[in-house]
PARODREN-960547 format. One record per residue (C-alpha): x, z, y; residue in one letter; residue number from 1. Coordinates in pm, 1 decimal, decimal comma, always signed. Layout:
<sites>
SITE          u          w          v   residu   num
SITE          X          Z          Y        A   NUM
...
</sites>
This chain:
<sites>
SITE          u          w          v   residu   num
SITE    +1597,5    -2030,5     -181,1        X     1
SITE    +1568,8    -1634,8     -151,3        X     2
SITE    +1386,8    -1453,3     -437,3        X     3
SITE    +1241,3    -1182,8     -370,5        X     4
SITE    +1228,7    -1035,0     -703,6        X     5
SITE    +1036,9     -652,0     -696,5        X     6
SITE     +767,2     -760,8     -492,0        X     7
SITE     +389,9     -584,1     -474,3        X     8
SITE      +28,6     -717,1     -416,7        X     9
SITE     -317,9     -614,6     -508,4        X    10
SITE     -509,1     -916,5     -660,5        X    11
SITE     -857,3     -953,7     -462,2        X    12
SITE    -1082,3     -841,0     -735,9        X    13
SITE     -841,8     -526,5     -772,3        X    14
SITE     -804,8     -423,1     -441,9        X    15
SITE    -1178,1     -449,0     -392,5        X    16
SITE    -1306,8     -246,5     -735,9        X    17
SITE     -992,5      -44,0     -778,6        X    18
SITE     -782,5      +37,6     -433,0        X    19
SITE    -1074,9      +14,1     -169,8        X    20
SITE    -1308,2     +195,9     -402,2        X    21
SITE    -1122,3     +515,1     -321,8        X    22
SITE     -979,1     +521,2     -729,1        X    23
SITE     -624,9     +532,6     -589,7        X    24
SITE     -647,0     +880,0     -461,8        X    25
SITE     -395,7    +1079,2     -227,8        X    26
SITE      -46,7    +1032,8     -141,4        X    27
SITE      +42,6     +712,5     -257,2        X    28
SITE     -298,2     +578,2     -239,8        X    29
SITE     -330,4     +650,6      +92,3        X    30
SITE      -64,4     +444,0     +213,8        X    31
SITE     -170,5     +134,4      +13,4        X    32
SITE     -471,2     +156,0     +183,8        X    33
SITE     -270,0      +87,0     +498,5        X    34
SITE      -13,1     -169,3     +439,4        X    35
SITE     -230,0     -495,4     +556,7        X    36
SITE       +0,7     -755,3     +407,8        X    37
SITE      -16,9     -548,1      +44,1        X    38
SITE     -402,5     -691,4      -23,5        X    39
SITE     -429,6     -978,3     +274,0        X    40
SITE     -291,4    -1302,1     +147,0        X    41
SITE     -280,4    -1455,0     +540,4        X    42
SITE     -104,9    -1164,4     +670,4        X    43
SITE     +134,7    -1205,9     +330,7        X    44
SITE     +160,9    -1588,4     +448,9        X    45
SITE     +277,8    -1510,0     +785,9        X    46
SITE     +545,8    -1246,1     +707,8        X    47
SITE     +720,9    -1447,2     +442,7        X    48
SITE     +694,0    -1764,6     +680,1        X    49
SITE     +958,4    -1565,9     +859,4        X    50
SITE    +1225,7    -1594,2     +616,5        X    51
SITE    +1229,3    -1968,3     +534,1        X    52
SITE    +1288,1    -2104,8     +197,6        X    53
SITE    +1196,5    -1764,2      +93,5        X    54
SITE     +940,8    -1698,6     -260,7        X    55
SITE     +831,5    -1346,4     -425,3        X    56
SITE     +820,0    -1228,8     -792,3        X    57
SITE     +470,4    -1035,2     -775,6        X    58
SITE     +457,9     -705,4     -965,0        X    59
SITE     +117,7     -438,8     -905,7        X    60
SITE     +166,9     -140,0     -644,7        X    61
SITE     +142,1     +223,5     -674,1        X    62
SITE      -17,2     +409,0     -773,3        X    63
SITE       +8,1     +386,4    -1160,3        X    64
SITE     -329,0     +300,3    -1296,1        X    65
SITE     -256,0     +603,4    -1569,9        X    66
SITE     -323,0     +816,0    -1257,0        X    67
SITE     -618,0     +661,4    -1204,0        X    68
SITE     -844,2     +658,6    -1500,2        X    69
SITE     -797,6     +784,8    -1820,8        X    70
SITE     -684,3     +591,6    -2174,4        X    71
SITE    -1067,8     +442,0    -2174,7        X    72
SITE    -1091,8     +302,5    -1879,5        X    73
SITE     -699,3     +173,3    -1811,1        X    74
SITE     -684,2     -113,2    -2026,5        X    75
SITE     -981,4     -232,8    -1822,0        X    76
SITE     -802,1     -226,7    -1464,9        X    77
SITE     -476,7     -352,7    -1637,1        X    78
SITE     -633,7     -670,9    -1744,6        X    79
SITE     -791,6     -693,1    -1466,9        X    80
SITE     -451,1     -645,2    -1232,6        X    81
SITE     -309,2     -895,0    -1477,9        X    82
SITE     -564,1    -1187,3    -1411,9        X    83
SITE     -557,2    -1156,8    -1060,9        X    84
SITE     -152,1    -1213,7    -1077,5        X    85
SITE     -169,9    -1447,8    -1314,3        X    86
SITE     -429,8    -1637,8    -1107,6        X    87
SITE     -238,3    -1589,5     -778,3        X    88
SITE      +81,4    -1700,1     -956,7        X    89
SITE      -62,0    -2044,4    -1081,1        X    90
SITE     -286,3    -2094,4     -706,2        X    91
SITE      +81,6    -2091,0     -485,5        X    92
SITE     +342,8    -2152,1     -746,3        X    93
SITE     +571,1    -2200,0     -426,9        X    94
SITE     +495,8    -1874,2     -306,1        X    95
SITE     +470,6    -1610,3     -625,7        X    96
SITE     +757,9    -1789,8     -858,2        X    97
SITE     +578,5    -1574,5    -1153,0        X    98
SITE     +452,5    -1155,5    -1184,6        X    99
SITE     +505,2     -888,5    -1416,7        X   100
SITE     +224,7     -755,5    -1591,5        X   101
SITE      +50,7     -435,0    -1550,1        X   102
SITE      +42,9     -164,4    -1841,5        X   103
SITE     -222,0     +147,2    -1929,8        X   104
SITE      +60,5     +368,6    -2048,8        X   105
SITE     -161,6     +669,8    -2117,5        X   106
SITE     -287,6     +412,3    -2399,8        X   107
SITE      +21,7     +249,1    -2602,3        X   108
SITE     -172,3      +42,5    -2838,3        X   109
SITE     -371,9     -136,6    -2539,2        X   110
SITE      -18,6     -160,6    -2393,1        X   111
SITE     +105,2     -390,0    -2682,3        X   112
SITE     -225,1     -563,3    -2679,1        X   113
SITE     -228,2     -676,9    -2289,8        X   114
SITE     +197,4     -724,7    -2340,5        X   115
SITE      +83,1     -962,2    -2586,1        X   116
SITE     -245,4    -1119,7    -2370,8        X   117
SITE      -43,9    -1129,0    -2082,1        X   118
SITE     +221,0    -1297,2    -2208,9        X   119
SITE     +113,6    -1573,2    -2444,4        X   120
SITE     -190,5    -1621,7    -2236,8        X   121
SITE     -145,4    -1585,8    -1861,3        X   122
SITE     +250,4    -1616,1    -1847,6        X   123
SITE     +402,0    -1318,2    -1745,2        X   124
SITE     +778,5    -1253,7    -1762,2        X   125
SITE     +785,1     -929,9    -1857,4        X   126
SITE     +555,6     -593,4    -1735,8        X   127
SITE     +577,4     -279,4    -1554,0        X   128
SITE     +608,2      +57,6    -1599,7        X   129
SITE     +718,0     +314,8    -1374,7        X   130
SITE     +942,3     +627,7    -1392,5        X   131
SITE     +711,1     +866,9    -1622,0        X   132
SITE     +384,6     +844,6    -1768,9        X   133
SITE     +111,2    +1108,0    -1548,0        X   134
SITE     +434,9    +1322,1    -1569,6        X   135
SITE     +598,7    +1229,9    -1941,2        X   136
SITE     +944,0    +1133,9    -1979,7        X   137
SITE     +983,0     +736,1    -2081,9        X   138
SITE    +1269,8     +833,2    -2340,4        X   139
SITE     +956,5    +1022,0    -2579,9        X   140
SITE     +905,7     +903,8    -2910,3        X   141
SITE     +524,0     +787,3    -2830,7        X   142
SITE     +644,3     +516,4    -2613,9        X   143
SITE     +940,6     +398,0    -2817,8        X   144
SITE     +672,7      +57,2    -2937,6        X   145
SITE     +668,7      -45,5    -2558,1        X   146
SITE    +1028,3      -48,8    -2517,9        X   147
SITE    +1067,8     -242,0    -2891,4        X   148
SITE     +831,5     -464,2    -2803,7        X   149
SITE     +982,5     -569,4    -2509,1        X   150
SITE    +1284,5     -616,6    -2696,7        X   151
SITE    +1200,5     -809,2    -2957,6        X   152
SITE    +1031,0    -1059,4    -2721,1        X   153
SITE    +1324,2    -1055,0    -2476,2        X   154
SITE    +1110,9     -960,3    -2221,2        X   155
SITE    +1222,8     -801,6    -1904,3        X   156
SITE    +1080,0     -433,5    -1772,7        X   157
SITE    +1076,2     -416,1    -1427,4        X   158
SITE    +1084,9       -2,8    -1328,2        X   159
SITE     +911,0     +158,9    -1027,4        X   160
SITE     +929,5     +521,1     -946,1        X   161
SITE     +606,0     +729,7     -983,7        X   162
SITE     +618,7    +1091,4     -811,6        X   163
SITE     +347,0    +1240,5     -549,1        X   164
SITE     +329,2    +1586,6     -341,3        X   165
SITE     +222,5    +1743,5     -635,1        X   166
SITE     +558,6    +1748,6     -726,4        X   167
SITE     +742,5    +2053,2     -546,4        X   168
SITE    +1071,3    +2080,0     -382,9        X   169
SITE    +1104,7    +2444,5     -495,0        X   170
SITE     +991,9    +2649,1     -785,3        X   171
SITE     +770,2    +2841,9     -533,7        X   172
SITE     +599,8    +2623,3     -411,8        X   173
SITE     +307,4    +2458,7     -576,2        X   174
SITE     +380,9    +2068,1     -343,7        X   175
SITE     +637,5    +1863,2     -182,8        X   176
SITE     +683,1    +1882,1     +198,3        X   177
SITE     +766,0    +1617,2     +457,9        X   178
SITE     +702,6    +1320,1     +193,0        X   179
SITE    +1037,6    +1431,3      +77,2        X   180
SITE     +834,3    +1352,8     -290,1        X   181
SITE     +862,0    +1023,9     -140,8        X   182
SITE    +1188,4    +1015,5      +85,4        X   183
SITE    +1467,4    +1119,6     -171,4        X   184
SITE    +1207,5    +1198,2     -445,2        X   185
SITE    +1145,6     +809,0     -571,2        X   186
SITE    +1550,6     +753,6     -571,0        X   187
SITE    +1593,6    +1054,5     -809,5        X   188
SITE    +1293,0     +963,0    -1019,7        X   189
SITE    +1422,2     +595,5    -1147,1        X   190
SITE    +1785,1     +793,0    -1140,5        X   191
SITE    +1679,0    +1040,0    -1368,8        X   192
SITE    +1452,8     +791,3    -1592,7        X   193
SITE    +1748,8     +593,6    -1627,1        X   194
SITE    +1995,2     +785,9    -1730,5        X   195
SITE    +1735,1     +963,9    -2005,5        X   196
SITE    +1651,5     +610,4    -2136,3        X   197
SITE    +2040,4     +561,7    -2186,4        X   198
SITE    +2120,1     +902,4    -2377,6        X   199
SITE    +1847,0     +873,6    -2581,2        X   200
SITE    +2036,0     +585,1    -2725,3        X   201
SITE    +1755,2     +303,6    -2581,7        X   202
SITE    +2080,9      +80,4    -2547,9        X   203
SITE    +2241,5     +148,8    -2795,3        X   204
SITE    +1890,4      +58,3    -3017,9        X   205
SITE    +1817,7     -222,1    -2775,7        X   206
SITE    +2143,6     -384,6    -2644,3        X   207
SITE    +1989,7     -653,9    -2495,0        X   208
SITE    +1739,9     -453,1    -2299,0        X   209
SITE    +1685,0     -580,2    -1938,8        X   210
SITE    +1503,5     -282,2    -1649,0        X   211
SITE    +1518,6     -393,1    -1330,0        X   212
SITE    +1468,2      -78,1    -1072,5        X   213
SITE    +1314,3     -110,5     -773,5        X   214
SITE    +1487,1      +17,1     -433,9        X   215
SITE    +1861,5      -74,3     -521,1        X   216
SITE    +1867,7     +135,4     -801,9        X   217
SITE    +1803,3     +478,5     -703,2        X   218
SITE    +2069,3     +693,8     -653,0        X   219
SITE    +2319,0     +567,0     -900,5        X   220
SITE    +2482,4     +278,6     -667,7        X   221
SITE    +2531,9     +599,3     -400,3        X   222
SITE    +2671,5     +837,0     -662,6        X   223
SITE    +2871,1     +638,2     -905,4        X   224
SITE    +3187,0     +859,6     -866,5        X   225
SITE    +2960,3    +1108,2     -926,4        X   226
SITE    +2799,6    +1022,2    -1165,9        X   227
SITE    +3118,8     +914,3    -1395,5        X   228
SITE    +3304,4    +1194,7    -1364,2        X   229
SITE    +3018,2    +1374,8    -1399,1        X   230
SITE    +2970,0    +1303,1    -1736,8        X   231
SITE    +3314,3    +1239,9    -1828,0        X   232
SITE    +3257,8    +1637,5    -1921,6        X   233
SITE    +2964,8    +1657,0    -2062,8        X   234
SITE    +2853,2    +1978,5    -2153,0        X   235
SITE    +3046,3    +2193,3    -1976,3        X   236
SITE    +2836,7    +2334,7    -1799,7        X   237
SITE    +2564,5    +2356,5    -2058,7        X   238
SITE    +2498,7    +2686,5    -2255,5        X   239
SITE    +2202,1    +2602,7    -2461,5        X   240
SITE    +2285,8    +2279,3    -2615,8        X   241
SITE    +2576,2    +2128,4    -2780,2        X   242
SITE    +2641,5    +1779,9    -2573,6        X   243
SITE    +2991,9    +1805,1    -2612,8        X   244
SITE    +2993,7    +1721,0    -3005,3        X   245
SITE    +2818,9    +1369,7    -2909,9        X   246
SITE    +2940,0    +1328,0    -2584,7        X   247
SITE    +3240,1    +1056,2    -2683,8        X   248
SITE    +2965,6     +823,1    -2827,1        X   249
SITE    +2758,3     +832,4    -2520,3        X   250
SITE    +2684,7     +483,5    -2406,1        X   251
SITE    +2727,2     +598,1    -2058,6        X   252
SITE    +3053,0     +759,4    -2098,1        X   253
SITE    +3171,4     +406,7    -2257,4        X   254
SITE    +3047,5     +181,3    -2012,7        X   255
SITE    +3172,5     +372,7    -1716,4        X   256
SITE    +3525,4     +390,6    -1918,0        X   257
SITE    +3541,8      -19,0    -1969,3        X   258
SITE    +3421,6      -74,1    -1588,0        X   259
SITE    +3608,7     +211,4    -1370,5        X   260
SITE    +3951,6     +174,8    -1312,1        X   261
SITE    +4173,7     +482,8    -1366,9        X   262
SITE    +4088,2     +762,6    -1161,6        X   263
SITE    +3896,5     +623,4     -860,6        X   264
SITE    +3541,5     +694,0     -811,0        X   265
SITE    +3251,9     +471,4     -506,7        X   266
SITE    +3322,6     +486,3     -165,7        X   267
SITE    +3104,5     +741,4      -19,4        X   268
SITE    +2740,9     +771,3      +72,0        X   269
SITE    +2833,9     +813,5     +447,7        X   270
SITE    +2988,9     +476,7     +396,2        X   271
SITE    +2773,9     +311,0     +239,1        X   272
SITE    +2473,4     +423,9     +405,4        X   273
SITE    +2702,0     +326,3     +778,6        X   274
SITE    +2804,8      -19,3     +671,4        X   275
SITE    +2521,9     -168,9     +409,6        X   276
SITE    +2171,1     -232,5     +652,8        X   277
SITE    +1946,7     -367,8     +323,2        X   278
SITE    +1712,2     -562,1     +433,3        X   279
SITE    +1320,7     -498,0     +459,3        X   280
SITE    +1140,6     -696,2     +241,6        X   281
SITE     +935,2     -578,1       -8,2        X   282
SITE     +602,9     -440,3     +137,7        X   283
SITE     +657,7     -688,1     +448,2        X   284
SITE     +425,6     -529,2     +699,7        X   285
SITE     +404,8     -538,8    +1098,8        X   286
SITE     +542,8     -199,9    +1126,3        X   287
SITE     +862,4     -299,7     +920,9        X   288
SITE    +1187,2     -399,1    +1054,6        X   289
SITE    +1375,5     -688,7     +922,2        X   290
SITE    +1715,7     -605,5     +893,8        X   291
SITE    +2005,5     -875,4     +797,7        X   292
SITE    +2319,9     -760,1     +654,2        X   293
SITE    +2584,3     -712,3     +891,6        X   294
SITE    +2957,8     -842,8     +905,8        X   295
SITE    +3059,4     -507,3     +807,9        X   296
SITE    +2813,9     -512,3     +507,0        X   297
SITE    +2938,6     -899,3     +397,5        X   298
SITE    +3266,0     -755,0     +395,3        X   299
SITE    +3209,4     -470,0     +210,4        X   300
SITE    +2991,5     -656,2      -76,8        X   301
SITE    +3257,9     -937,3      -94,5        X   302
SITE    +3598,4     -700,0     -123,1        X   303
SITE    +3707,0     -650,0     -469,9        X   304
SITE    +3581,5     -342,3     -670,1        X   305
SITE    +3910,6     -133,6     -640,2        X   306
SITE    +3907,8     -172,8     -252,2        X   307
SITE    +3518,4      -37,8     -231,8        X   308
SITE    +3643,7     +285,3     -321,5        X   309
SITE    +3878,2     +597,4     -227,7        X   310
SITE    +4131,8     +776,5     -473,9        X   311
SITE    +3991,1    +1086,5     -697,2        X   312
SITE    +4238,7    +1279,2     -424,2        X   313
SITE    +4100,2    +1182,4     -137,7        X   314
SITE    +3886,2    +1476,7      +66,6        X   315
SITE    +3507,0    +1471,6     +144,6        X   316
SITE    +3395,8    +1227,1     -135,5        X   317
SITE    +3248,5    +1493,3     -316,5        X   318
</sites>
């Protein structure tokens, strides 16, 4: 059996009053609008039909519904997003193996109300949130009762990436060209959210925290070298802060220092991006192709850590 586990669909009732209302807006909720299989359950049927003994773990598209409606009206479309899963979930059990409830982030006390409802009521696994909050940073103070409660229920968080056009590519610009908000935008987004969560000590408060990103992690997987010896000198390169004092207790810094071995960093992103083909399936939709992993890509995912990657010496992997 193949589990798709970051999967998205718009309950009936949702889609209807929420998505085909026009409430989704631009960018993002354009392109909902246009993905048949995301609302049709038939068109769903068939793609997955495809792919055998093959289920889905249902989580809510984009766009956030903080985006849509303000801290008033979200806990309203979040229930509503919730029973629709919920009811979908329990209607074709082989299908949807379970969901991830919705949140109204711009309102944390609903939030802990519909983790609750959603839980002990309608049997969700865990919830949703995505990379920021209508532009906040998770790792803020106001949304520290989301990530405790999920903790103290061992619940998982599964992450999505939130960023539109209004986003710019350069300080001069007032929006983001060529869905390149989109294209190498999202990847940076969960990066980004990640790595805050972690030096803000989340972790290290939470150990047992589970966030499961969408899209193969963003860019970490692609930049681990990167990324490690990045931070192996922390603060460096920073004038306005002291990160160097704290930098030894970083929970990064220690967990890339008990899984790296000595001075190697990943194989890089020409490789990877050459020999792994990941395959197509969340979103199925006509206009998608379905890609299976090829022998290069088995062989790359089965080799042993050490052989995945070049020497610090060797040229071009930074």
């Amino acid at each position: 059996m193949t589990i798709d586990l970051f999967n998205h669909f718009f309950p009936p009732r949702y889609a209807h009053e929420v998505i085909e209302a026009g409430l989704a807006g631009k960018d993002m909720g354009k392109r909902v609008r246009n993905v048949p299989t995301i609302a049709d359950l038939d068109a769903r049927f068939r793609v997955m039909d495809e792919f055998g003994e093959y289920c889905q773990f249902l989580t809510l598209p984009a766009p956030p519904m903080e985006s849509m409606a303000p801290p008033d009206k979200s806990p309203e479309f979040a229930r509503m997003a919730n029973d629709g899963l919920a009811e979908l979930t329990a209607k074709y059990p082989d299908r949807f193996i379970g969901f991830a409830a919705s949140l109204p982030m711009n309102n944390v006390d609903e939030c802990l109300r519909e983790i609750d409802r959603s839980v002990t009521q309608l049997g969700a696994r865990g919830f949703q949130i995505y990379t920021n909050v209508a532009g906040k940073p998770l790792d803020l103070p106001e949304f520290a009762p989301i990530f405790e409660e999920a903790a103290r229920r061992d619940l998982t968080i599964w992450m999505h990436p939130a960023r539109g056009a209004d986003f710019p590519d350069y300080k001069t610009e007032t929006k983001s060209k060529y869905e390149i908000w989109w294209t190498f935008g999202w990847p940076y987004e969960t990066s980004a959210a990640m790595a805050r969560l972690v030096f803000s000590g989340m972790f290290d408060r939470h150990p047992k925290l589970r966030i499961v990103t969408h899209h193969m992690g963003g860019m970490i997987p692609y930049f681990e070298g990167r990324v490690g010896y990045g931070w192996d000198v922390l603060g460096s390169r920073t004038s306005d802060e002291d990160y160097v004092a704290s930098a030894a207790s970083m929970p990064i810094r220690r967990c890339l220092a008990d899984r790296l071995p000595p001075k190697t960093v990943s194989i890089s992103l020409a490789r990877i991006t050459a020999s792994l083909r990941p395959t197509c399936l969340s979103n199925p939709s006509p206009a998608c192709t379905f890609a299976r992993p090829s022998a290069a890509s088995k062989a790359w995912i089965s080799a042993p850590p050490i052989e995945r990657r070049f020497t610090r010496a060797t040229p071009g992997v930074f």
